[in-house]
MARTIMI-381677 format. One record per residue: residue in three letters; x, y, z of N, C-alpha, C, O in turn. Coordinates in nm, 2 decimals. Each point is the difference from the previous one (the first is absolute). Layout:
+------+--------+---------+--------+---------+----------+--------+--------+---------+--------+--------+---------+--------+
: resn : n_east : n_north :   n_up : ca_east : ca_north :  ca_up : c_east : c_north :   c_up : o_east : o_north :   o_up :
+------+--------+---------+--------+---------+----------+--------+--------+---------+--------+--------+---------+--------+
:  ALA :      X :       Y :      Z :       X :        Y :      Z :      X :       Y :      Z :      X :       Y :      Z :
...
+------+--------+---------+--------+---------+----------+--------+--------+---------+--------+--------+---------+--------+
This chain:
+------+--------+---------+--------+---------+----------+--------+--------+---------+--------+--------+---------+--------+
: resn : n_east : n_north :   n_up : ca_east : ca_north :  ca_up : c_east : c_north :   c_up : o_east : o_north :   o_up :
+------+--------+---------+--------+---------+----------+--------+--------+---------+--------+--------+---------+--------+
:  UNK :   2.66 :    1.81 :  -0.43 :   -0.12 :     0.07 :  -0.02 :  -0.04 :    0.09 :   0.12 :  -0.02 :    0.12 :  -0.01 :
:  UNK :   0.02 :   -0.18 :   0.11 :   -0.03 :     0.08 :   0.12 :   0.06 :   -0.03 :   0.11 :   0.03 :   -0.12 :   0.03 :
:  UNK :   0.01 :    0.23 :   0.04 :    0.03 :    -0.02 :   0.15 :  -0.05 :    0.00 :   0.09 :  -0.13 :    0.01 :  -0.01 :
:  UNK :   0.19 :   -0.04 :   0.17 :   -0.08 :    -0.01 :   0.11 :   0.00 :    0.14 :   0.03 :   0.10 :    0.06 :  -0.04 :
:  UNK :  -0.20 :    0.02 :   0.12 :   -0.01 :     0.15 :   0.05 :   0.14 :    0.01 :   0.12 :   0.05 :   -0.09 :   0.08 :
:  UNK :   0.00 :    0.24 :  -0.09 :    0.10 :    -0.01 :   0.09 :  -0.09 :   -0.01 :   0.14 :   0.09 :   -0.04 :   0.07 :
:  UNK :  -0.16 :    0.04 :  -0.01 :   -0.10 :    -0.05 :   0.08 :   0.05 :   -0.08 :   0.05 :   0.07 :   -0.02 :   0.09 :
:  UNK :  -0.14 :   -0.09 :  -0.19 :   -0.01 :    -0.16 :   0.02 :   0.15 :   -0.07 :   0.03 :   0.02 :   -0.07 :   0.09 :
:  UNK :   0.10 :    0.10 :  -0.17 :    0.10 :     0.00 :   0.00 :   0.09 :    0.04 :   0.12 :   0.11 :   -0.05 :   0.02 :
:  UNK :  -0.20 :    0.17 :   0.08 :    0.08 :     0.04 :   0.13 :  -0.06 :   -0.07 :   0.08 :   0.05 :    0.01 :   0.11 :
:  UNK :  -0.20 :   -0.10 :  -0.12 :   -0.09 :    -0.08 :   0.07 :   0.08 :   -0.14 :   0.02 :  -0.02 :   -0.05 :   0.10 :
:  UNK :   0.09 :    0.00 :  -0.18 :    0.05 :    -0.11 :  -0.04 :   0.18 :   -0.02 :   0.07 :   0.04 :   -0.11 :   0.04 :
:  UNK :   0.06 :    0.27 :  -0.04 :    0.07 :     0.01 :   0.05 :  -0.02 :   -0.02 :   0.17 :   0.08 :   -0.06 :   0.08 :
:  UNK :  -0.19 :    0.12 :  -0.04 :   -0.05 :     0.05 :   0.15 :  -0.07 :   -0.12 :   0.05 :  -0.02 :   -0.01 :   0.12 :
:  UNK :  -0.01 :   -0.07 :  -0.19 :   -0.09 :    -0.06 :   0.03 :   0.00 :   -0.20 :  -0.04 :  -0.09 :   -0.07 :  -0.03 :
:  UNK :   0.20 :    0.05 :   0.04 :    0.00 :    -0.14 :  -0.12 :  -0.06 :   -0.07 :   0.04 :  -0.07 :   -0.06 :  -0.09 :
:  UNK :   0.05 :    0.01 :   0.25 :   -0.08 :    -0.13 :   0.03 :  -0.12 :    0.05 :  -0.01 :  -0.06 :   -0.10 :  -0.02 :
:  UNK :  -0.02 :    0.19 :   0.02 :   -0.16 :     0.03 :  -0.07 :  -0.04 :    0.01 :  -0.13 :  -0.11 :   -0.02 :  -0.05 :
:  UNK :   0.24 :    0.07 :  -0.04 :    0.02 :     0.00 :  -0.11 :  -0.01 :   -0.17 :  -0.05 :  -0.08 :   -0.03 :  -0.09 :
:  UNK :   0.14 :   -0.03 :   0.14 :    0.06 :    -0.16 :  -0.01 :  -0.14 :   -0.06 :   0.02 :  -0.05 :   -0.07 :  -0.09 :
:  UNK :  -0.04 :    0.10 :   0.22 :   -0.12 :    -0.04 :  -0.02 :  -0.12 :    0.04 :  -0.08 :  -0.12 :   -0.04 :   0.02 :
:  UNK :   0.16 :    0.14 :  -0.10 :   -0.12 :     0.07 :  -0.05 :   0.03 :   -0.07 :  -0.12 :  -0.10 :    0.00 :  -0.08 :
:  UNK :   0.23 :   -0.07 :   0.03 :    0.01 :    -0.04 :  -0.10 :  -0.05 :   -0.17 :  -0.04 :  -0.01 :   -0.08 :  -0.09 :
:  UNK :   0.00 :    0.08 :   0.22 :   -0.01 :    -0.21 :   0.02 :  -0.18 :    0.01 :   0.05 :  -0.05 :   -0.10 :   0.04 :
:  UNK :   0.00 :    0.19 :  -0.03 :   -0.17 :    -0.02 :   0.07 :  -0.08 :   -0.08 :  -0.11 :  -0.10 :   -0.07 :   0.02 :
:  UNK :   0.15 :    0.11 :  -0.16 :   -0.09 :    -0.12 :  -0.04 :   0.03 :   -0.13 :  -0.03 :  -0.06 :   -0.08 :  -0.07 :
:  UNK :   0.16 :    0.06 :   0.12 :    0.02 :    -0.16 :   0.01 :   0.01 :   -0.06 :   0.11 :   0.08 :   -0.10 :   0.03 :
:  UNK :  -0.20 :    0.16 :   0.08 :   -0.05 :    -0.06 :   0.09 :  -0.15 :   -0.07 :  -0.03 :  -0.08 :   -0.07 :   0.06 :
:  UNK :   0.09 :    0.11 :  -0.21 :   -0.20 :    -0.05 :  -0.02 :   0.04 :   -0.09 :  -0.14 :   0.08 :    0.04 :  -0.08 :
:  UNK :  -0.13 :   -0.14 :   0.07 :    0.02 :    -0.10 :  -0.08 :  -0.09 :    0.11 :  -0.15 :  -0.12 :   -0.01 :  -0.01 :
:  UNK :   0.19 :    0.08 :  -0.09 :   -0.11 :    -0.02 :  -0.08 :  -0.01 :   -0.02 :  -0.13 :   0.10 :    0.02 :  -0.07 :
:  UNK :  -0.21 :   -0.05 :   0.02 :    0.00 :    -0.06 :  -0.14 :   0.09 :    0.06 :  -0.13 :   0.05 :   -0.06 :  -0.10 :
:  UNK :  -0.05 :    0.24 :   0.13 :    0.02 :     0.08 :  -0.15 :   0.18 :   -0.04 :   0.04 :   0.05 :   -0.03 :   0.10 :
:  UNK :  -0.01 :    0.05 :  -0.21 :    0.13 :     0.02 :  -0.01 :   0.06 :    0.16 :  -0.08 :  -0.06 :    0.07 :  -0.09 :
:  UNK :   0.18 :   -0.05 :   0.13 :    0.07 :     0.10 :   0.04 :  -0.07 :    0.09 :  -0.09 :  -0.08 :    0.08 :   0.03 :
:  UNK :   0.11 :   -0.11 :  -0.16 :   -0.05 :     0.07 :  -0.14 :  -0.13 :    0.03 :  -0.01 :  -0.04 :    0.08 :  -0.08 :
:  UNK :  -0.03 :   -0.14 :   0.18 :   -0.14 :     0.01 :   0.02 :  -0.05 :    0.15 :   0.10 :  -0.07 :    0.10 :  -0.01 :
:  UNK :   0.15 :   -0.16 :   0.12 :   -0.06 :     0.12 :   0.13 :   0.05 :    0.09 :  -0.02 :  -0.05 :    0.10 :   0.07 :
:  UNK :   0.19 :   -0.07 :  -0.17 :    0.08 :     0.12 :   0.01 :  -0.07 :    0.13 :  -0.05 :   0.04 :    0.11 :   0.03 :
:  UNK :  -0.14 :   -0.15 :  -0.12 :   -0.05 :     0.07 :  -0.07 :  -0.13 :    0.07 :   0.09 :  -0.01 :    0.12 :   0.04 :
:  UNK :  -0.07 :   -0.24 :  -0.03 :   -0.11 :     0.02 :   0.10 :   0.02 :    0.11 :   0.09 :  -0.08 :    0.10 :   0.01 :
:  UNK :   0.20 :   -0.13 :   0.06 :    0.09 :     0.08 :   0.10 :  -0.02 :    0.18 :   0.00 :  -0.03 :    0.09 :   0.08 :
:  UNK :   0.09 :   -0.07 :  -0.25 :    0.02 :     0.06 :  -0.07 :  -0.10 :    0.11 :  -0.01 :   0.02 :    0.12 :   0.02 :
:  UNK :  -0.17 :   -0.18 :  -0.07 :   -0.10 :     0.04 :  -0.01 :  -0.05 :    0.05 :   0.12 :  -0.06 :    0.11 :   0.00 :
:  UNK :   0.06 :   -0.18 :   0.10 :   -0.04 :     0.05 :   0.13 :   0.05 :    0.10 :   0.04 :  -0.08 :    0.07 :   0.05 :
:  UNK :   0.21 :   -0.03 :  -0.04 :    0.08 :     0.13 :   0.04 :  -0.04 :    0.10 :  -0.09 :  -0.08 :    0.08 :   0.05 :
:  UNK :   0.12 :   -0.07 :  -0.18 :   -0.04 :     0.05 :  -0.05 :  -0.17 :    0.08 :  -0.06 :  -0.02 :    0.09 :  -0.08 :
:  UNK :  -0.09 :   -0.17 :   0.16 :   -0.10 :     0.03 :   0.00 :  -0.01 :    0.10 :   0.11 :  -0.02 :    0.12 :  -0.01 :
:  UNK :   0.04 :   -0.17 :   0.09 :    0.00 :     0.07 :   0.18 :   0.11 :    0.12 :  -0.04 :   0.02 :    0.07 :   0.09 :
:  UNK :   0.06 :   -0.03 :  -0.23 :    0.10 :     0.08 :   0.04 :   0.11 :    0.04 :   0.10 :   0.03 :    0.11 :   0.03 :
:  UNK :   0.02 :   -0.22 :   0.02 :    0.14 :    -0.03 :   0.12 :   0.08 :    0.01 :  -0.10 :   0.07 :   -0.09 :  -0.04 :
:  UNK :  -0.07 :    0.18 :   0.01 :    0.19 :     0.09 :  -0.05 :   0.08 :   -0.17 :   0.03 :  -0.01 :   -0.10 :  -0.07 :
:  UNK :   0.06 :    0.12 :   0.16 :    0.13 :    -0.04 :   0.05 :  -0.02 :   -0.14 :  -0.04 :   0.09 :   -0.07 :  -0.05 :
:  UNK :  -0.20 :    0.01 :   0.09 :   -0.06 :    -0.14 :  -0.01 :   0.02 :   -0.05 :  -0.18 :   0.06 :   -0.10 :  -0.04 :
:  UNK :  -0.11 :    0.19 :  -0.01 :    0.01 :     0.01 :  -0.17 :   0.11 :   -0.02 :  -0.02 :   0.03 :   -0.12 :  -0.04 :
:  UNK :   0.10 :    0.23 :   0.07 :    0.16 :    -0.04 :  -0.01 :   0.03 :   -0.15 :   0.02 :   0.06 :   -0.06 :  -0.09 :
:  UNK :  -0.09 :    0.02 :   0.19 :    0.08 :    -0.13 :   0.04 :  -0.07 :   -0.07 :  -0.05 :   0.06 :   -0.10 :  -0.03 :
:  UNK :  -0.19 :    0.10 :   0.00 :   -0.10 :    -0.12 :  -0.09 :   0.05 :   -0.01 :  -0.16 :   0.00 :   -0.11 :  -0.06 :
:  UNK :   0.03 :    0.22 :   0.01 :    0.04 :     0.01 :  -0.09 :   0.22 :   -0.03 :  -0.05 :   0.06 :   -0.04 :  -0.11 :
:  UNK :  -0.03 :    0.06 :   0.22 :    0.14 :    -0.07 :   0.03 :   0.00 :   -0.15 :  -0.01 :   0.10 :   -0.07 :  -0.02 :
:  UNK :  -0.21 :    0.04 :   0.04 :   -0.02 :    -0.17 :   0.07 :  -0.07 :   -0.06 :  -0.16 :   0.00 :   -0.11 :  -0.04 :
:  UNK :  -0.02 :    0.16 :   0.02 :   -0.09 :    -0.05 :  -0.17 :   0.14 :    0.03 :  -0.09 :   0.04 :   -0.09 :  -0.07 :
:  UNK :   0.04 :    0.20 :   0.09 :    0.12 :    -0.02 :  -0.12 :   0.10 :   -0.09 :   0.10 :   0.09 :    0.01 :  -0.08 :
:  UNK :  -0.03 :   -0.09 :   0.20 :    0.05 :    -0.09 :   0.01 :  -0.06 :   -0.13 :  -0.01 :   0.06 :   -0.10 :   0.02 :
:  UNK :  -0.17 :    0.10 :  -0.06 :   -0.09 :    -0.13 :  -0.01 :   0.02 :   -0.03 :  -0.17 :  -0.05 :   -0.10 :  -0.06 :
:  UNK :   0.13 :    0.18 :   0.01 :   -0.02 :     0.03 :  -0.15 :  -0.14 :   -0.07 :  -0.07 :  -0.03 :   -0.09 :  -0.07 :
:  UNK :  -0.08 :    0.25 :   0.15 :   -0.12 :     0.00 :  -0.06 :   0.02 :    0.09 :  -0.12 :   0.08 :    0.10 :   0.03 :
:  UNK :  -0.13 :   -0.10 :  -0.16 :    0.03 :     0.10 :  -0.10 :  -0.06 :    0.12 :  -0.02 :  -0.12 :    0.02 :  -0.01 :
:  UNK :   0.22 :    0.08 :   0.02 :   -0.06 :     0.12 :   0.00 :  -0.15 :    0.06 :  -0.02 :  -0.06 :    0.09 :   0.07 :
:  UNK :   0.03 :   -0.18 :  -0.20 :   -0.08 :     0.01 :  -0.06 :  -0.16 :   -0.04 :   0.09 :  -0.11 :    0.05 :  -0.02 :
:  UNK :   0.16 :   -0.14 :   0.11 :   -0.17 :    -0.05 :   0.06 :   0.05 :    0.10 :   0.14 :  -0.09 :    0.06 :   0.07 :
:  UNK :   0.19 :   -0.05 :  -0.04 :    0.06 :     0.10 :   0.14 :  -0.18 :    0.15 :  -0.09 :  -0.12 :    0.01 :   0.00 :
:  UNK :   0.20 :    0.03 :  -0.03 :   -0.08 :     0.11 :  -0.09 :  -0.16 :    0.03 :   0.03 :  -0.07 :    0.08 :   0.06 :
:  UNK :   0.06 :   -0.25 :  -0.17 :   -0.15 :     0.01 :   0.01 :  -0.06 :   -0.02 :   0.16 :  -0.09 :    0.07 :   0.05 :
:  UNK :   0.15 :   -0.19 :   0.01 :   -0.04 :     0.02 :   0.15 :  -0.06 :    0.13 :   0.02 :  -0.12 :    0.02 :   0.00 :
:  UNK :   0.22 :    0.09 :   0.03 :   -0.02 :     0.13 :   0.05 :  -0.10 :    0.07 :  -0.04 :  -0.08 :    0.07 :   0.07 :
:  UNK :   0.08 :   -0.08 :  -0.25 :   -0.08 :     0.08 :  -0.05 :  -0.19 :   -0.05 :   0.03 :  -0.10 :    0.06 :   0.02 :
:  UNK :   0.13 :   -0.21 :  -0.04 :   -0.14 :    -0.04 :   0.02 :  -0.06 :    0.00 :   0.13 :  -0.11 :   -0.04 :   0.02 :
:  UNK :   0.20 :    0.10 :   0.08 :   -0.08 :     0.05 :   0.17 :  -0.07 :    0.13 :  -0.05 :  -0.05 :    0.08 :   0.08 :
:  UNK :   0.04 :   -0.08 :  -0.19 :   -0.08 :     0.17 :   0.00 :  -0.13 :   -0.06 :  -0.01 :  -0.09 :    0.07 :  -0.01 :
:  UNK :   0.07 :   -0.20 :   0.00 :   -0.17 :    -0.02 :   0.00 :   0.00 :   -0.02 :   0.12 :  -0.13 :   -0.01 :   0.03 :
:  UNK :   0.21 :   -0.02 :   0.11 :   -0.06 :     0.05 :   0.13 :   0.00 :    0.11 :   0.02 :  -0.10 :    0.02 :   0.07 :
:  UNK :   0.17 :    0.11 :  -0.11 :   -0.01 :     0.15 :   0.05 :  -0.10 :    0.07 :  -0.09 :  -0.05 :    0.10 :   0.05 :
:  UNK :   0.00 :   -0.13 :  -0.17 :   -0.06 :     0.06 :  -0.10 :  -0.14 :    0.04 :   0.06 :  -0.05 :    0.12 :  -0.01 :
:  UNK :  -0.02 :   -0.25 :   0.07 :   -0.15 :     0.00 :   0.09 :   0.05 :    0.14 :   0.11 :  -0.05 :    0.11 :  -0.02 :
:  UNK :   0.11 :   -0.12 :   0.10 :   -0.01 :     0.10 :   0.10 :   0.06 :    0.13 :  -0.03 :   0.00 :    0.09 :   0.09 :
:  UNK :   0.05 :   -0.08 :  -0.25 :    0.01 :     0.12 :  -0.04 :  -0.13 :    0.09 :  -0.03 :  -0.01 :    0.12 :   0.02 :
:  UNK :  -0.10 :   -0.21 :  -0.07 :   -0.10 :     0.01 :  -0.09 :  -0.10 :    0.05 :   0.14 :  -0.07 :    0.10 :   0.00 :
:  UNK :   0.08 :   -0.21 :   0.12 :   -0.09 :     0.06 :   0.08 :   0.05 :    0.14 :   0.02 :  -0.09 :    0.08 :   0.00 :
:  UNK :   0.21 :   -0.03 :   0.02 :    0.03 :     0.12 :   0.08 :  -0.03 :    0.14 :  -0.10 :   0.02 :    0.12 :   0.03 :
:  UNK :  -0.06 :   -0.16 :  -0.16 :   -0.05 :     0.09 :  -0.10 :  -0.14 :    0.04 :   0.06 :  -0.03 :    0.12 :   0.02 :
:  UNK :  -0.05 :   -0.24 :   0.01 :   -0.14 :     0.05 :   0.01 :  -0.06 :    0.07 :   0.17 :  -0.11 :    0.05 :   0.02 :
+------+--------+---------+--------+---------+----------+--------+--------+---------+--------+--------+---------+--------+
């Protein structure tokens, strides 16, 4: 479904032991959600804030998690009730 940005991909060649830790930081914190759980969250968060790149790889990480397309989707689509308010203010 998706790839990583060639970005992220020349960040990862250049870069593996920050790479290596950017990939293990959250299993420095004991926490309750499991994978299927934060991946999404994850998801929503980038995608609210609009991080391009952040979105690619959140979204890379939900289809090897084999999250289904189908909630991958809705995730994204339902961040429009975070952007929708600050659309509406910049109308008035």
């Amino acid at each position: 479904m998706a790839k990583l940005s060639k970005r992220f991909e020349k960040f990862l060649k250049e870069f593996p032991e920050i790479a290596g830790a950017y990939e293990n930081f959250g299993s420095v914190y004991n926490s309750h959600l499991n994978k299927k759980t934060k991946i999404p969250i994850k998801l929503a968060i980038s995608a609210g804030a609009r991080i391009e790149d952040t979105n690619h790889a959140r979204v890379y990480k939900a289809s090897k998690a084999k999250i289904k397309k189908e909630n991958i989707e809705f995730t994204i689509i339902d961040t429009l009730q975070l952007v929708f308010p600050a659309t509406i203010t910049k109308l008035s």
